[in-house]
Each structure stands twice: as structure tokens, then as C-alpha cells.
VODRENBA-173946 format. One record per residue (C-alpha): residue number from 0; residue in three letters; x, y, z. Coordinates in Angstrom, 2 decimals, padded with zeros to 5 digits. Layout:
<vomar NUM 'ALA' <X Y Z>>,
...
***
This chain:
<vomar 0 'UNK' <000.00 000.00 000.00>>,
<vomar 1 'UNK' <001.23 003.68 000.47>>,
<vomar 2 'UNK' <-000.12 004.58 -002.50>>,
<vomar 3 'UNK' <001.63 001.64 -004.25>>,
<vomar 4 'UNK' <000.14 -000.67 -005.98>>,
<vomar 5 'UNK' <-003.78 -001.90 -005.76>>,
<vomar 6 'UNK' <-004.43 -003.70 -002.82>>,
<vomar 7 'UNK' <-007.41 -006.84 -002.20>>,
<vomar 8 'UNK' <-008.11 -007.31 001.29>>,
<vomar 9 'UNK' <-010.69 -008.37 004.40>>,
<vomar 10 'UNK' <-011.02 -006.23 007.47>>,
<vomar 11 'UNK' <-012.54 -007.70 009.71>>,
<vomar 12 'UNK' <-014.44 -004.71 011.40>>,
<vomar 13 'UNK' <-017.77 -005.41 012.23>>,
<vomar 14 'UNK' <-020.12 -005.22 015.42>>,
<vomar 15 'UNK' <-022.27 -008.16 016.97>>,
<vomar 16 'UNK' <-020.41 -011.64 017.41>>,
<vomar 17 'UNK' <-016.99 -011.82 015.87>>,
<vomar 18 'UNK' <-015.88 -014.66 013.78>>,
<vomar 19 'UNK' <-013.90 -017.66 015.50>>,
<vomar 20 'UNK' <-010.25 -018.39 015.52>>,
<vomar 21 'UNK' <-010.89 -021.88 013.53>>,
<vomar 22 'UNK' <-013.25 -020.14 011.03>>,
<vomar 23 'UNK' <-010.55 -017.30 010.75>>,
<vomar 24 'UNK' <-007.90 -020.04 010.16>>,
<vomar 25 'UNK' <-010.25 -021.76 007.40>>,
<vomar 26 'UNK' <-010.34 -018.80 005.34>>,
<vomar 27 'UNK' <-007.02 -018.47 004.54>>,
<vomar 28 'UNK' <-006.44 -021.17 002.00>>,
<vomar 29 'UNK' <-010.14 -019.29 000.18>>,
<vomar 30 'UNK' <-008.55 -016.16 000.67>>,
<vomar 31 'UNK' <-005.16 -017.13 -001.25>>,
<vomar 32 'UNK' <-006.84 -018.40 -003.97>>,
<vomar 33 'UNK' <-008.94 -015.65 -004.83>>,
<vomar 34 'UNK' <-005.96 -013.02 -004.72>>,
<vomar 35 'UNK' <-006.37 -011.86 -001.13>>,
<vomar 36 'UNK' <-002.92 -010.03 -000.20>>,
<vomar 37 'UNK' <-004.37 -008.32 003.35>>,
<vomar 38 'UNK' <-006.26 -009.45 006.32>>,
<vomar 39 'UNK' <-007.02 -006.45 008.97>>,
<vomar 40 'UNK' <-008.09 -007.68 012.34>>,
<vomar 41 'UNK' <-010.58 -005.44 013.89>>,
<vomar 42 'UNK' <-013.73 -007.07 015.27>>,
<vomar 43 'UNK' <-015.73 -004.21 017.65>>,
<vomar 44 'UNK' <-016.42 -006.88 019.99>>,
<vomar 45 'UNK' <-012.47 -007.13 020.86>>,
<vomar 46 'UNK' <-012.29 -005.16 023.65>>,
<vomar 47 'UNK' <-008.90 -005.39 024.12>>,
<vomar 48 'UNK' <-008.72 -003.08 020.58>>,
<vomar 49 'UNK' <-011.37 -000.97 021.36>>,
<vomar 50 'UNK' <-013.00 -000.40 024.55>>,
<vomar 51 'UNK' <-010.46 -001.31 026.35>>,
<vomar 52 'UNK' <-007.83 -000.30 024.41>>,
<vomar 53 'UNK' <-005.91 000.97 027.73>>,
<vomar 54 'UNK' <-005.73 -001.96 028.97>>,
<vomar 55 'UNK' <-003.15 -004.88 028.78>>,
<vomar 56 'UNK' <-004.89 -007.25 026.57>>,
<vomar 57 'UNK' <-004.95 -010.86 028.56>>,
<vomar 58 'UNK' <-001.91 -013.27 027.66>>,
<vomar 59 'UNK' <-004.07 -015.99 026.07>>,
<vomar 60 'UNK' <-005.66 -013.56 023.78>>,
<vomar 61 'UNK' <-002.27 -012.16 022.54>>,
<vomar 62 'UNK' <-001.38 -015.52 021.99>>,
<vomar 63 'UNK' <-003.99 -016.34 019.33>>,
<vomar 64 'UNK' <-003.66 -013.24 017.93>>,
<vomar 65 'UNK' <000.06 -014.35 017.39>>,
<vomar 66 'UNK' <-000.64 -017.95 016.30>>,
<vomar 67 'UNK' <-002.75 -016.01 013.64>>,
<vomar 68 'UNK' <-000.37 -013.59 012.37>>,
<vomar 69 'UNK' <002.02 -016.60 011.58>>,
<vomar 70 'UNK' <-000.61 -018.58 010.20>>,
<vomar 71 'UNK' <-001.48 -015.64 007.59>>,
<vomar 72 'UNK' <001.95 -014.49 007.18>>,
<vomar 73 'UNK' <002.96 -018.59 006.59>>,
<vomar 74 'UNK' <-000.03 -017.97 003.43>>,
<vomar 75 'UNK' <001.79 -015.08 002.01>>,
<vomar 76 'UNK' <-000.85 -012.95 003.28>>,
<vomar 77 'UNK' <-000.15 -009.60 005.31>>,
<vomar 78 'UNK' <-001.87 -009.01 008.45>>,
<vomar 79 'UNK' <-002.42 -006.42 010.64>>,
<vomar 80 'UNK' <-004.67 -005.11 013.45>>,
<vomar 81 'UNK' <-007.01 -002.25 013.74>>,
<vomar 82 'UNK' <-006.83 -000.61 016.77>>,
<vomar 83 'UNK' <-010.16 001.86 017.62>>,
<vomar 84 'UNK' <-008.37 004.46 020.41>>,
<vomar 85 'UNK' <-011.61 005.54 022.22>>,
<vomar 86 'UNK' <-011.48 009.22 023.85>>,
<vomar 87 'UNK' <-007.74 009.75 022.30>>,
<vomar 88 'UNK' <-008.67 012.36 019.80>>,
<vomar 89 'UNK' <-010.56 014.21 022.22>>,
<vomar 90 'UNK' <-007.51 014.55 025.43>>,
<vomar 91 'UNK' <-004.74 014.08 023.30>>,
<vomar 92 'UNK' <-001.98 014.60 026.32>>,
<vomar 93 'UNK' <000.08 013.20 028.08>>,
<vomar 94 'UNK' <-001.46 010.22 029.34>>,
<vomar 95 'UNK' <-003.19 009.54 026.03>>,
<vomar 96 'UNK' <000.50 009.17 024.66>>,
<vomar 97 'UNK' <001.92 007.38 027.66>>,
<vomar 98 'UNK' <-001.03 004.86 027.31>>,
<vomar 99 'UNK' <-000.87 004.92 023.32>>,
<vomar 100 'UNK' <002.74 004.02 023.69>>,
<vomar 101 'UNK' <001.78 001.10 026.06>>,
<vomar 102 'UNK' <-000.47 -000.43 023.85>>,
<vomar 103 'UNK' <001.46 -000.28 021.02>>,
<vomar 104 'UNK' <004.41 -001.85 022.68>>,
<vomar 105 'UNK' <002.57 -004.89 022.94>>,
<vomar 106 'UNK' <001.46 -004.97 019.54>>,
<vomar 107 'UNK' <004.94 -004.09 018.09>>,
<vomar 108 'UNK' <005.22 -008.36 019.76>>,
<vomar 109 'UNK' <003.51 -009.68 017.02>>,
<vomar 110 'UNK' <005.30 -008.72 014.15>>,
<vomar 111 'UNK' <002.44 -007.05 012.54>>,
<vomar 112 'UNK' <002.60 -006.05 008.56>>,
<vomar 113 'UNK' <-000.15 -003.59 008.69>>,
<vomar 114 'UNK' <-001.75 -001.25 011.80>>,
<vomar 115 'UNK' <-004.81 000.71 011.28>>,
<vomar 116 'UNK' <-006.04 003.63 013.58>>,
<vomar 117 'UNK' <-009.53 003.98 013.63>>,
<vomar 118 'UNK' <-011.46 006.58 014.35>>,
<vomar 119 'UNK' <-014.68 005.43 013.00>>,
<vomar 120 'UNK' <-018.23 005.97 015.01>>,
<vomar 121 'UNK' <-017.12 008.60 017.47>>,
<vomar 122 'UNK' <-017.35 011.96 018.69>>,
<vomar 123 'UNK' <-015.88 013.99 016.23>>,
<vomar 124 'UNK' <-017.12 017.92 016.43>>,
<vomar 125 'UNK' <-014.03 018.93 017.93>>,
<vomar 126 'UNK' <-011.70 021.80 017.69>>,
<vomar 127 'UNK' <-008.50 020.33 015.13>>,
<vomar 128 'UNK' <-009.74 017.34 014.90>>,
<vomar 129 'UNK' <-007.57 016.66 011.57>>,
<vomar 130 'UNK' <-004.50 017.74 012.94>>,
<vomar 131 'UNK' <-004.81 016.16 016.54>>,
<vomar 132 'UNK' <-005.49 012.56 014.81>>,
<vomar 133 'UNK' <-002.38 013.68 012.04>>,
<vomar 134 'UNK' <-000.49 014.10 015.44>>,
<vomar 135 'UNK' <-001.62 010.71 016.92>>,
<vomar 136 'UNK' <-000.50 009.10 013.89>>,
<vomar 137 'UNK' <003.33 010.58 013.50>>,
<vomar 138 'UNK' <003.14 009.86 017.27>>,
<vomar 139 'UNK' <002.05 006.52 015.87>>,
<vomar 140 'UNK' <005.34 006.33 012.87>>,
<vomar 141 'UNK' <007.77 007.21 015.36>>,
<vomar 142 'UNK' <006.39 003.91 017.45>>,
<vomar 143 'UNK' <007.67 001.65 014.95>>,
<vomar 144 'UNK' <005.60 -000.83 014.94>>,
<vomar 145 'UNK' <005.53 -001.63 011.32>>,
<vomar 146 'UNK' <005.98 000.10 008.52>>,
<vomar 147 'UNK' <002.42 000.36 006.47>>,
<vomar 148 'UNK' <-000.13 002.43 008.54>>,
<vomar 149 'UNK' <-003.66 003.37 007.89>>,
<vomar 150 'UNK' <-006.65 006.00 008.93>>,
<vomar 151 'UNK' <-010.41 005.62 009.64>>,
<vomar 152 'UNK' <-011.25 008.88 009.65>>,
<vomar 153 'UNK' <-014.23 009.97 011.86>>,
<vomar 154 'UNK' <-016.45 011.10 009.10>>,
<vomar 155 'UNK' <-015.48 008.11 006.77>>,
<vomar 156 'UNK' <-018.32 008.80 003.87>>,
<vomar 157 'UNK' <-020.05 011.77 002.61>>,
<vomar 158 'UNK' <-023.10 009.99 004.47>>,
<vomar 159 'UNK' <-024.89 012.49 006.32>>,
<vomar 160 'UNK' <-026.29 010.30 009.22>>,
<vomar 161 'UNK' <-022.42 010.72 010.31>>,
<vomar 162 'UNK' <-022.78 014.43 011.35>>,
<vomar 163 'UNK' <-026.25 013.36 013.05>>,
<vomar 164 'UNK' <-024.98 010.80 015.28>>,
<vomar 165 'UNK' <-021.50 012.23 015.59>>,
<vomar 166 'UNK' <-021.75 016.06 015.25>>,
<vomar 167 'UNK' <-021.23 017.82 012.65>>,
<vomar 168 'UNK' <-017.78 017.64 010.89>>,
<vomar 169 'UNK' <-015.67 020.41 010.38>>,
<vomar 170 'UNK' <-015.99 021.89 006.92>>,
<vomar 171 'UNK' <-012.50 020.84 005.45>>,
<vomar 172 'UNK' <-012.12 018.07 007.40>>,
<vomar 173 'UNK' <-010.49 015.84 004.82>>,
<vomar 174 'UNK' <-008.75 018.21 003.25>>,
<vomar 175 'UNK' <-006.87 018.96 006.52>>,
<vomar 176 'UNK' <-006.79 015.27 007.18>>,
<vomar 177 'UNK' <-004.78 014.86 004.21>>,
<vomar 178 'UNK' <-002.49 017.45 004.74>>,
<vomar 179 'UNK' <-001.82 016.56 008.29>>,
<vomar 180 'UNK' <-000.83 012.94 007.23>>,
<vomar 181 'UNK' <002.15 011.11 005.61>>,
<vomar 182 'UNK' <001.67 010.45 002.43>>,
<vomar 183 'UNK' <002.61 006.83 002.79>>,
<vomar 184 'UNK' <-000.65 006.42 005.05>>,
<vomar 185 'UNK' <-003.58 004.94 003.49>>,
<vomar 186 'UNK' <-006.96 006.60 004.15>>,
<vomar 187 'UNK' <-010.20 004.54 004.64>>,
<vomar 188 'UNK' <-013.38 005.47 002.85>>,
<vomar 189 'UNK' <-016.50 003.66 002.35>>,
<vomar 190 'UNK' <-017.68 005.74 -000.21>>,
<vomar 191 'UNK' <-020.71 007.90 -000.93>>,
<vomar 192 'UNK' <-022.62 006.34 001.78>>,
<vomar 193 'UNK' <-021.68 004.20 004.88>>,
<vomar 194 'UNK' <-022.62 000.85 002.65>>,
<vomar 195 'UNK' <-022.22 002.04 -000.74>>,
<vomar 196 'UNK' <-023.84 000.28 -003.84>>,
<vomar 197 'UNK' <-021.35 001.62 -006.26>>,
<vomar 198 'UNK' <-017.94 003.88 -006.38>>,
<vomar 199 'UNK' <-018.47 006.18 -009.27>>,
<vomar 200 'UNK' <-015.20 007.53 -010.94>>,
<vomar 201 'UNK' <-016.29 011.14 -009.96>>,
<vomar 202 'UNK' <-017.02 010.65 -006.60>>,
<vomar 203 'UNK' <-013.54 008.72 -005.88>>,
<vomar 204 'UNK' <-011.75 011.40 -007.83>>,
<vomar 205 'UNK' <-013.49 013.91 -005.82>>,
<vomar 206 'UNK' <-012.36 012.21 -002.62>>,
<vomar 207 'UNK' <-008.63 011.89 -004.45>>,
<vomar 208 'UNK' <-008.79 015.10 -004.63>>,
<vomar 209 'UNK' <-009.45 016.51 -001.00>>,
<vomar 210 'UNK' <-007.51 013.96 000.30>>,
<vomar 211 'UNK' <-004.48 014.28 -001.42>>,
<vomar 212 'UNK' <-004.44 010.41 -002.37>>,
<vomar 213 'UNK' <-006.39 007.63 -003.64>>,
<vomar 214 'UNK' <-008.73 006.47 -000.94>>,
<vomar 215 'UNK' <-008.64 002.87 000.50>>,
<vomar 216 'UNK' <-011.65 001.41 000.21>>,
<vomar 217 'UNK' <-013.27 000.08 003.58>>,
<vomar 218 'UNK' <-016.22 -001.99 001.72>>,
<vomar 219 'UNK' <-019.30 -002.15 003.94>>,
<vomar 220 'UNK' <-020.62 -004.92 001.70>>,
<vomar 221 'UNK' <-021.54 -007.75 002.19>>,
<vomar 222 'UNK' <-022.04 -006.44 006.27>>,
<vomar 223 'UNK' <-024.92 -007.05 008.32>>,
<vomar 224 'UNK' <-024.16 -006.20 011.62>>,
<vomar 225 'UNK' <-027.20 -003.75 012.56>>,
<vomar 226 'UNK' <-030.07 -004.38 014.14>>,
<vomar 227 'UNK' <-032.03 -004.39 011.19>>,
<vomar 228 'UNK' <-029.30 -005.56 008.70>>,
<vomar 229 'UNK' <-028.82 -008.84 010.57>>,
<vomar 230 'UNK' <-031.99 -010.05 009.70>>,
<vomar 231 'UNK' <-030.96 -010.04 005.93>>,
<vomar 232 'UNK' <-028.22 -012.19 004.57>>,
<vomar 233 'UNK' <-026.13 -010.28 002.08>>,
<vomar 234 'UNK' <-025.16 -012.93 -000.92>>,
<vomar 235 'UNK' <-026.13 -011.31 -003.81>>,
<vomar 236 'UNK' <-022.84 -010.64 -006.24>>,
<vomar 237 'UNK' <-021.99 -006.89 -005.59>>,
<vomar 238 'UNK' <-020.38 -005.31 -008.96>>,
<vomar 239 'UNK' <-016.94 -003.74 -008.03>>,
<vomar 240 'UNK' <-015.16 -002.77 -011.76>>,
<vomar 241 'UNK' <-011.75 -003.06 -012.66>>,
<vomar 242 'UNK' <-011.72 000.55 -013.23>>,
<vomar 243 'UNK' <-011.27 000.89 -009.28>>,
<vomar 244 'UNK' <-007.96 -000.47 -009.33>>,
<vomar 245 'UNK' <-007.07 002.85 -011.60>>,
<vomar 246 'UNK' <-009.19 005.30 -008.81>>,
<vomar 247 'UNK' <-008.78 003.65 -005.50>>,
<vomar 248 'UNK' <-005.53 002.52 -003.67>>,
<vomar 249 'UNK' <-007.58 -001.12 -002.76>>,
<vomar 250 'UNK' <-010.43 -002.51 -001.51>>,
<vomar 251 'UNK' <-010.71 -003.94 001.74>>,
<vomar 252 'UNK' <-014.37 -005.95 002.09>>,
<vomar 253 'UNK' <-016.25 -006.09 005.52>>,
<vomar 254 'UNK' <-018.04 -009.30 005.70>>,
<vomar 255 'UNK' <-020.99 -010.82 007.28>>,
<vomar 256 'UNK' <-020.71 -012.12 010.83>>,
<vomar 257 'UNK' <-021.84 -015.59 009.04>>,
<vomar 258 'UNK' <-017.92 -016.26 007.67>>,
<vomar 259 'UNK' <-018.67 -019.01 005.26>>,
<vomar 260 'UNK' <-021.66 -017.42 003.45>>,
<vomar 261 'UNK' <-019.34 -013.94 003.10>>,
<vomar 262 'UNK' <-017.35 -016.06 000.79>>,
<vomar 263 'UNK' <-019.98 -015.30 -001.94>>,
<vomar 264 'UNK' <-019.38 -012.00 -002.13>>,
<vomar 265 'UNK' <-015.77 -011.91 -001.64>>,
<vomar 266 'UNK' <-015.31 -014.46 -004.52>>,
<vomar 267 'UNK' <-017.51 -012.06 -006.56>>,
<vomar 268 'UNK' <-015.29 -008.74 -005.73>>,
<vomar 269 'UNK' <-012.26 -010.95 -006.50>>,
<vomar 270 'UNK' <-013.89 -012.27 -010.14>>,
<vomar 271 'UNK' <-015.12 -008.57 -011.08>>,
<vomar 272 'UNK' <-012.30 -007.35 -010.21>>,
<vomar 273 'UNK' <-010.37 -009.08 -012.82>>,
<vomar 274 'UNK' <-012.42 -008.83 -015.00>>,
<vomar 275 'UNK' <-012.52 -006.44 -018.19>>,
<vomar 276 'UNK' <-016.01 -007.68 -019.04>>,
<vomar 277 'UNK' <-019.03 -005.51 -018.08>>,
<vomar 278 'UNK' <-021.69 -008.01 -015.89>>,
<vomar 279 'UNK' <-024.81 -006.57 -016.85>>,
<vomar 280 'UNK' <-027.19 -009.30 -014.76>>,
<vomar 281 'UNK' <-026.32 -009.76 -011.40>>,
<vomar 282 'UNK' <-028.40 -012.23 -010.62>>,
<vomar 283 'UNK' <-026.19 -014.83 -013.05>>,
<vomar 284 'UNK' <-022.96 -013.19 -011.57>>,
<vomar 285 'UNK' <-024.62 -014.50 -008.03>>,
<vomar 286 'UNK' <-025.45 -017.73 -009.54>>,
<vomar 287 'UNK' <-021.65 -018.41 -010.37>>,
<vomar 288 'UNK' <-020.14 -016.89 -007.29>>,
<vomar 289 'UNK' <-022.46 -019.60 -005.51>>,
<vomar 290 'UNK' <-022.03 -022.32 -007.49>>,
<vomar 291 'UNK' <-017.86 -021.77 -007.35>>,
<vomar 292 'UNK' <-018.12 -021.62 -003.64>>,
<vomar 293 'UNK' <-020.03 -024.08 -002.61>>,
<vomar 294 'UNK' <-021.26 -027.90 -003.50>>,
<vomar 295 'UNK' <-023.92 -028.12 -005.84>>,
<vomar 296 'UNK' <-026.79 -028.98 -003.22>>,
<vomar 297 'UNK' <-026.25 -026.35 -001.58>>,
<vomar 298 'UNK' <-025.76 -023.50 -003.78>>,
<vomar 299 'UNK' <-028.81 -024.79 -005.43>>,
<vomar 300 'UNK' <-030.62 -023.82 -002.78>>,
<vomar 301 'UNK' <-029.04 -020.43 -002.41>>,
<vomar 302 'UNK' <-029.35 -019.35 -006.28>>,
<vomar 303 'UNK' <-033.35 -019.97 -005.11>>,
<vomar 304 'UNK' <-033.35 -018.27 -002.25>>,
<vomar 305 'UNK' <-030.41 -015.84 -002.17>>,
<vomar 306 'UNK' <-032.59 -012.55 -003.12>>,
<vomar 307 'UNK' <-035.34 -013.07 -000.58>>,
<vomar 308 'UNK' <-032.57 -013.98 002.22>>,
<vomar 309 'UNK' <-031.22 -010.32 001.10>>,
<vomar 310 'UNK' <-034.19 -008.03 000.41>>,
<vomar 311 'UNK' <-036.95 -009.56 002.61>>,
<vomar 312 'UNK' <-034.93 -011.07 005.24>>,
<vomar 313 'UNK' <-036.55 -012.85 008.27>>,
<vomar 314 'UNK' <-039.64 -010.45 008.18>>,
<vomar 315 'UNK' <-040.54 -011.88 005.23>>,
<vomar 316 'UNK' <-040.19 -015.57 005.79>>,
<vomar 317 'UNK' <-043.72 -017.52 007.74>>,
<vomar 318 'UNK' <-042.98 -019.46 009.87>>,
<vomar 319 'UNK' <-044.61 -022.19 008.02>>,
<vomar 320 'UNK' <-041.90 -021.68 005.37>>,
<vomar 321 'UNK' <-039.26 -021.13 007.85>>,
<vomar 322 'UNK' <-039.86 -024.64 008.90>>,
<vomar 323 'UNK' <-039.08 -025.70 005.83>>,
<vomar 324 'UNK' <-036.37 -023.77 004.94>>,
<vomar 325 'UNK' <-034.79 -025.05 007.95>>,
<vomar 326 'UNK' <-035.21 -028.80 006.69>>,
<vomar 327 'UNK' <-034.30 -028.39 004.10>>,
<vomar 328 'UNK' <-030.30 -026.53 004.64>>,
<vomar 329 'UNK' <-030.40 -028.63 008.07>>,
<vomar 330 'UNK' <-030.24 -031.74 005.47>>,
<vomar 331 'UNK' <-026.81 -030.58 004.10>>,
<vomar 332 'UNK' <-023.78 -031.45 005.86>>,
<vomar 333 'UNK' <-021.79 -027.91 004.89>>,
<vomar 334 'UNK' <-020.39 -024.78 007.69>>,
<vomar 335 'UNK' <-022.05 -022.23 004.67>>,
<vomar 336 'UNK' <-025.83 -024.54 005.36>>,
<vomar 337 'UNK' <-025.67 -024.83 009.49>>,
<vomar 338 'UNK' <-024.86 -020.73 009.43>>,
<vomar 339 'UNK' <-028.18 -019.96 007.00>>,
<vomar 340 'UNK' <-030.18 -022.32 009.77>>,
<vomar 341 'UNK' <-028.64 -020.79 013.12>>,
<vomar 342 'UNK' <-029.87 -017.64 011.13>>,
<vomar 343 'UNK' <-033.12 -018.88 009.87>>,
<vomar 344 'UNK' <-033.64 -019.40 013.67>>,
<vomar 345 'UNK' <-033.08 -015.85 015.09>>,
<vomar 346 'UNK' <-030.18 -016.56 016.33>>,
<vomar 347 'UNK' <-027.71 -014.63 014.40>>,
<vomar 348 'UNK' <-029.10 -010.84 016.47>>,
<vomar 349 'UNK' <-027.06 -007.74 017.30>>,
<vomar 350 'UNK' <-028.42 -005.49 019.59>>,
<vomar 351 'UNK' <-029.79 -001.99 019.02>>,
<vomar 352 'UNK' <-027.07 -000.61 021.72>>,
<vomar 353 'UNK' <-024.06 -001.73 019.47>>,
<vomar 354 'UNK' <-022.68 001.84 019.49>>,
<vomar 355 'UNK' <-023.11 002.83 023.23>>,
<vomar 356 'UNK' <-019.53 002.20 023.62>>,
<vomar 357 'UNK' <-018.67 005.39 021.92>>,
***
């Protein structure tokens, strides 16, 4: 990265349940073969990277985390960890250094490829807020924890629910944000809206622009994490162009908390992305991302039911035909099947609180 060439990559940075350290491990080999290069470990739920951050994170959690940076550095892929510094930006002294410094000496441990700072979903209407997060992240450099670092910025979209929930963001924020930063660091943006449909050329030249870079695309799709979003399963084949590896310095994709079924869509980013051909239906791009990812019974099932799973959801399944439904996917021995029935029974919920930590 740092502005080098175009990056493919997962960052794992959702809220609700996080994924487990033997589903994380059986990615890797999918990963690889689709043309993965980056894994970002950032699950909300890790307290120890978030609202805990302070804290010394407990020995036996460090030590997966390690066993897990071999594993994906074994794979040839480059990992890293995204760290969410609650309350930094906002008493950036002394003891937010001293404590910064502590928390970073521990991750400096594991050898790390990659480190994120993320700023994402808090507070943000304050006085300098560019340059006080440009300071925390030369305070950051001059760590040395690794060498490639990246930026959520606070207002991460042009989506105007940030400034509601947030406050509102100063006027040139990413234009000062870009001038307050190395330009080796990558910048995070997930694009006109928090989950974005599309990146048109304009709008990522736009953001180019007032950044002073080519953003890195944090890719809120497939994601359901919400209260609302995680009654929908997201498997529909999203259309990401090769023309993005010309406007946008990569593409990392946040994926559903279900880790087997988010293999549809990152197979289909990794296809359209090398592609030259224009996919004009995207219900036959869905169709083949299913049917390369998983045995025939069960994408069968999927290519029927994939686009009520994702537009519908759970409110529009009876119960009579949830019944069935769950029969039917209980009746195939596959990880991608038991996940559609644990969430065919309600059981795959995030709360409405999931940003009362900020």
C-alpha cells in the first residue's frame, strides 16, 4: 500500500459476534486463492482493541492473535490489526501518549505487517480534529511498529447520518486530514454512503482530490451487523469494476458475521475485479459466485433463495416456510448450510445498543 500498488483485502471490522479463531484459520487457504494479499483484524467486539484499548490485553488472547499472524503471514498474506483508540482524539496529552505508547508496545510483539487507527463511530465535532489525529498518527510512525499504517477517519463517507450521530464535521475536514498525514498512510473510505452500492469515478476522484491520495476502500458490503441488517443475509454478487484499481488505492471488504456465506461476495469482488467484461445481470454473476463456492446442493438452494434472504430477510419468511427452509439446509452437511439455519432461527441478532460504547 502507500499509494503503491492496488491492494485486495478483508477487514474484519464489524459489530455483533466476531468470527472464531478456527473459522478465521479456514479462510485463509479461500482467501489465497482468490488473490487476497491483506487481512485487517478489527472485530468491535475485541475489547482489548477498542473499549479497552488501555488496557493490557490478557496473555491468552495475545497468543492467538500471534498464532494467527504466523498462520497468515505462513499464506503469504499480510496481516495487521485495527486498533479503535476511544477518547484519544478528544484529550490528546500526556497520558493519552503514555497509554498509546503502552499499547502499542505490545502490539509491536507480534510482528504485525499492517496497523490501522480507527477513528470510525465517534465523537468527532471537535476543535483540530484533523490535525490532533495527524499528530496521533506521527506519534504513531515514530512507534515503529511496522511500517504500512492506515486512517479511519471519523467522518469516513459523505453519508450524512455521520454528522447526526457524531456532530457535525468540520468543513475541510479531509482536506486537513490529508495534509496533516504522511503520504505513505492509506486513508479509509467507504464511499458515498456508509454501505455504498457503487464507487463512481467522480465521486472517488473527488475524494482523491481533497484527500491528497487515492482512498482505500473500507467496503461495507456484504455487512450485516445492525439491528435491522442482521436479519438479511447479504449474498447477492456486488459489482466492483476493474476501473477501481485505476481510482482507489484497494479494496478492503467487511463481511458478514456468518464467515462461510461472506465467501460469496468476496469471490464475486475478486472475479469482477479481474475482470474487463461488463456483468450486466447480477443475478447470473450471483449464480456463479455460488455455485464456485459451494457444493452443488447447496448452492442450489441459495441461487433460489439468495434474493429473498437479502431483500426480505426474516420479516418476510412464515414461519410455516421457515420450517421448511430449515429442513431443508439442516439436510446438508456444509459450515455455509448450518450458518443460514442458526440464522433462519433468530439466532444470528445484534443489539440496538451496538454503538453505546462510543
Amino acid at each position: 500500500m502507500g499509494q503503491g500498488g492496488f491492494v485486495l483485502g478483508v477487514v474484519e471490522g464489524f459489530y455483533g459476534e466476531p468470527w472464531g479463531w478456527q473459522e478465521r484459520r479456514a479462510s485463509l487457504d479461500f482467501l489465497v486463492e482468490r488473490g487476497f494479499s491483506h487481512y485487517l483484524y478489527a472485530p468491535k467486539a475485541d475489547r482489548s482493541l477498542r473499549r479497552d484499548w488501555r488496557s493490557e490485553p490478557s496473555s491468552s488472547s495475545e497468543q492467538r492473535l500471534a498464532d494467527f499472524t504466523a498462520a497468515c503471514q505462513a499464506e503469504g498474506i499480510q496481516f495487521g490489526v485495527g486498533i479503535s483508540p476511544l477518547g484519544l482524539h478528544e484529550t490528546w496529552d500526556r497520558q493519552g501518549r503514555a497509554d498509546l505508547r503502552m499499547r502499542l508496545r505490545s502490539l509491536a510483539t507480534l510482528k504485525l505487517d499492517q496497523l490501522a487507527i480507527l477513528f470510525d463511530d465517534m465523537p468527532g465535532s471537535f476543535p483540530n480534529l484533523a490535525r490532533t489525529q495527524g499528530e496521533i498518527l506521527s506519534f504513531v510512525a515514530d512507534c515503529g511498529v511496522c511500517d504500512q499504517l492506515q486512517i479511519c477517519p471519523t467522518y469516513y463517507s459523505d453519508a450524512a447520518v455521520l454528522d447526526k450521530v457524531f456532530g457535525e464535521r468540520p468543513p475541510t475536514y479531509l482536506e486537513d486530514l490529508g495534509a496533516a498525514l504522511d503520504p505513505g498512510v492509506d486513508i479509509f473510505w467507504t464511499g458515498p454512503e456508509i454501505c455504498s452500492a457503487a464507487y463512481p469515478q467522480e465521486h472517488l476522484a473527488a475524494v482523491r482530490e481533497r484527500l491528497g491520495r487515492r482512498p482505500l476502500l473500507w467496503d461495507n458490503y456484504p455487512v450485516n451487523d445492525g439491528p435491522r441488517m442482521c436479519r438479511r443475509l447479504h449474498l447477492g454478487a456486488p459489482d466492483r469494476p476493474i476501473a477501481l484499481r485505476e481510482s482507489a488505492a484497494g479494496i478492503f471488504i467487511n463481511p458478514m458475521n456468518q464467515p462461510y456465506l461472506s465467501r460469496v461476495a468476496l469471490d464475486a469482488v475478486s472475479d469482477s475485479l479481474q475482470s474487463r467484461a461488463e456483468v450486466a445481470d447480477r443475478s447470473e454473476a450471483t449464480a456463479d459466485a455460488l455455485h464456485r463456492v459451494f457444493p452443488a446442493t447447496l448452492a442450489e438452494l441459495l441461487v433460489r433463495d439468495w434474493c429473498q434472504f437479502g431483500t426480505e430477510g426474516l420479516d418476510g419468511i412464515s414461519p410455516a416456510d421457515t420450517m421448511r427452509l430449515v429442513d431443508e439446509y439442516t439436510a446438508i452437511d456444509h459450515p455455509g448450510a448450518a450458518e443460514v439455519v442458526h440464522w433462519l432461527q433468530g439466532r444470528s441478532v445484534v443489539s440496538a445498543d451496538i454503538l453505546t460504547d462510543s
